[in-house]
N, C-alpha and C positions, 0 to 999 in steps of 0.2 A: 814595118813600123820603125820610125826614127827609133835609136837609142837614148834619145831624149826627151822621148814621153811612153808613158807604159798605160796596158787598159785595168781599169777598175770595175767593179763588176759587181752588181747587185742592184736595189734600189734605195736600201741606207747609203751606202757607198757614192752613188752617182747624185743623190739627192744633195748630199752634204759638201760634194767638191761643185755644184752650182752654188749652192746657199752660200760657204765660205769663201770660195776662189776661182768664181766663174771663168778670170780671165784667163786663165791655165787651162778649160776645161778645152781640147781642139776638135774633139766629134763626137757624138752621139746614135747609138746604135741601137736600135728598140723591134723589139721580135714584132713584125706581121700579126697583125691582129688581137695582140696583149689587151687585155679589157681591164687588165689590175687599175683601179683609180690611180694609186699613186704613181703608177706611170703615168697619166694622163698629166698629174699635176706636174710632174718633172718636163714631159714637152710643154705643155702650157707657161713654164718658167725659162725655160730653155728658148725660147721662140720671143720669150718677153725680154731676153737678154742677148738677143741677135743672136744663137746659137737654134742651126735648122737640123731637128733628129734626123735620119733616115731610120725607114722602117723596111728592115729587112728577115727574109725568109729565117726562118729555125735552126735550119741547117748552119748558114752562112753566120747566123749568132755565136751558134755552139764552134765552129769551127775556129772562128776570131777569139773565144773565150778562153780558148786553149786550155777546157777543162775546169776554168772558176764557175762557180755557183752562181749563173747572173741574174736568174730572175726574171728576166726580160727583160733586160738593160744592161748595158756597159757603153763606158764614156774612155776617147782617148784623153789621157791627161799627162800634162807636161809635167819632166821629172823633177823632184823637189831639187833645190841648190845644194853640190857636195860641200863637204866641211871638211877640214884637216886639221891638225895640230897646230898651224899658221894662225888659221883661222878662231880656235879654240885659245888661243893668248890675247887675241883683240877683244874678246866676248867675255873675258875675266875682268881685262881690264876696263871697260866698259861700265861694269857692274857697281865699279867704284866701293870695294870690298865687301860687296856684300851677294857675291856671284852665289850662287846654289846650281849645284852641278851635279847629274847623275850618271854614273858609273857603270855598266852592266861587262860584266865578265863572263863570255861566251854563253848568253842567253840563247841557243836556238833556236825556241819554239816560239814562229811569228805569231801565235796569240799573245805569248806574254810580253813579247817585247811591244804588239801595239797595245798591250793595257795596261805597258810603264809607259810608252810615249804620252799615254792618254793622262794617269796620273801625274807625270811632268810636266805640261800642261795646263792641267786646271792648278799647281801649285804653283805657276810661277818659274818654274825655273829657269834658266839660263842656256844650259845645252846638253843633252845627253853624249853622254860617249859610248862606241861600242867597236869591240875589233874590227879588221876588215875581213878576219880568218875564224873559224871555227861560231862562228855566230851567225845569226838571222839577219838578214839584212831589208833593206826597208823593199816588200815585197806588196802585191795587191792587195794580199791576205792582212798583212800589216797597216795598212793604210786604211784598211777596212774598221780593224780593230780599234786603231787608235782614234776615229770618228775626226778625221781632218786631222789630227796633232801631227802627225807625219810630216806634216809639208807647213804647219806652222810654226817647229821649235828645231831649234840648230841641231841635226845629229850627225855629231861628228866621227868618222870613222877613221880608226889608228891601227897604223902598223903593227907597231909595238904598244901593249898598254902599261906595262911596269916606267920606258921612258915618257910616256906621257903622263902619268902619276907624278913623276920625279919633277917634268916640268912644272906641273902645275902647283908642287911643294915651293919651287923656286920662285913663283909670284904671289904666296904668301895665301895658298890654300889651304885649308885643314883636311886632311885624307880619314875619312870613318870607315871601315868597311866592317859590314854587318855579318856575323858569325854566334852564329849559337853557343857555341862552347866556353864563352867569353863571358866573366862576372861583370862586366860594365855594361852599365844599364844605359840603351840609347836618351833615356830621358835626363840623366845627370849631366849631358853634357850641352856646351854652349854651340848651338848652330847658327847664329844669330850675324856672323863673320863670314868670310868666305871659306865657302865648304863644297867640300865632293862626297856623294854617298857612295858606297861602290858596292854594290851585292853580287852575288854570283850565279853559274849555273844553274840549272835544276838537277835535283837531285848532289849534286858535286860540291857545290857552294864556292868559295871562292878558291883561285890556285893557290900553290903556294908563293910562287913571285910575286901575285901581288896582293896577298898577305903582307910579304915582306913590306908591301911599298907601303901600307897605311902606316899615318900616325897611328893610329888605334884599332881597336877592333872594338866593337860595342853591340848588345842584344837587343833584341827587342821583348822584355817580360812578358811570359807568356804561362800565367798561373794553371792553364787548363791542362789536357791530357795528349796535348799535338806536340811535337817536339818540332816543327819547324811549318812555315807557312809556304804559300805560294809567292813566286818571287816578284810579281806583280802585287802581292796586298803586301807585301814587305814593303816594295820601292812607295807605294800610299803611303804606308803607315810613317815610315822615317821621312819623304818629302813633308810630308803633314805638322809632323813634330815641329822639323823648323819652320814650317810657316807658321803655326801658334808663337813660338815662341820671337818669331820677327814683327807679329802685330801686337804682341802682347804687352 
């Protein structure tokens, strides 16, 4: 397989890179004899969009699958567009100050990192950031998750993330990064401007470099008996804020 396109695998997965982004999708793969309807409906869409499945043996499915959970399906699909640091200065200023940028610090775990792409996404935002080193990176399992957001929102992958903080200070971005231990309440502040959210690991939460790098540190109030959330319903919750508060 090219280096330029990888296989997705399932039949939410396969279904939603035809519905969103047919023209990316390069080939279609459907186990011998599958009776699932919903595959029926994916070659019947697939064939309505000039893309012709083959149907092949079990073996020869599993073997291509290298292991993902396909269902009876997998689609090759071209790789989304990389991003850099370059690219993450045009997409600020584009924005016309009102960028919304999320930040993830060494997130691992390709679930949660496709169900912050996903909640970055349906808010609007601008472009995710994420290392190139000790993090998740945009894998099938993540493209899965994030149901298309993968390959529709800028994720830019940095070297260093404290010198990309620093840049993105210098084009007049506000740095928030989300810490429990911190008496400022993510709601008192103004996200309404251009902003970065930046949370961190699981379990870990954020480094200390790039502690260092935020203007602020800010919580998210949480009156019940959890002392910290999942870093996916954290990155909803703060993307969320600022969207209330930019339509409001």
């Amino acid at each position: 397989m090219s280096k330029d396109s990888q296989w997705i695998a399932g039949i939410n997965a396969v279904a939603s890179a035809i519905e969103h982004d047919a023209a990316n999708v390069r080939e279609i793969l459907i186990e011998a004899g599958a009776k699932n309807p919903r595959i029926a409906e994916i070659e019947t869409q697939a064939r309505r969009l000039g893309i012709e499945p083959r149907r092949v043996a079990s073996q020869a499915l599993d073997g291509v699958a290298g292991g993902l959970r396909h269902q009876g399906v997998i689609a090759r699909y071209a790789a989304a567009k990389t991003y850099d640091e370059h690219d993450l200065k045009e997409i600020v200023e584009a924005a016309d100050g009102r960028a919304l940028i999320l930040v993830l610090d060494e997130v691992q775990d390709p679930h949660n990192l496709g169900a912050c792409l996903r909640s970055a996404a349906a808010a609007g935002a601008h472009a995710v950031v994420i290392p190139r080193d000790k993090a998740a990176s945009i894998t099938a399992t993540v493209r899965k998750t994030s149901a298309g957001a993968a390959d529709r929102l800028p994720v830019v992958r940095v070297t260093n993330l404290a010198r990309c903080l620093k840049a993105l200070q210098q084009q007049g971005v506000w740095i928030y990064g989300l810490a429990g231990e911190t008496e400022t309440s993510l709601y008192s502040i103004d996200l309404r401007g251009n902003v970065a959210l930046v949370l961190g690991a699981e379990g870990d939460g954020l480094r200390r470099l790039t502690r260092e790098h935020c203007d602020q540190l800010v919580r998210i109030p949480m009156p019940g008996a959890m002392e910290s959330l999942n870093v996916s319903v954290a990155a909803g919750i703060s993307l969320f804020e600022a969207v209330r508060q930019r339509v409001s």
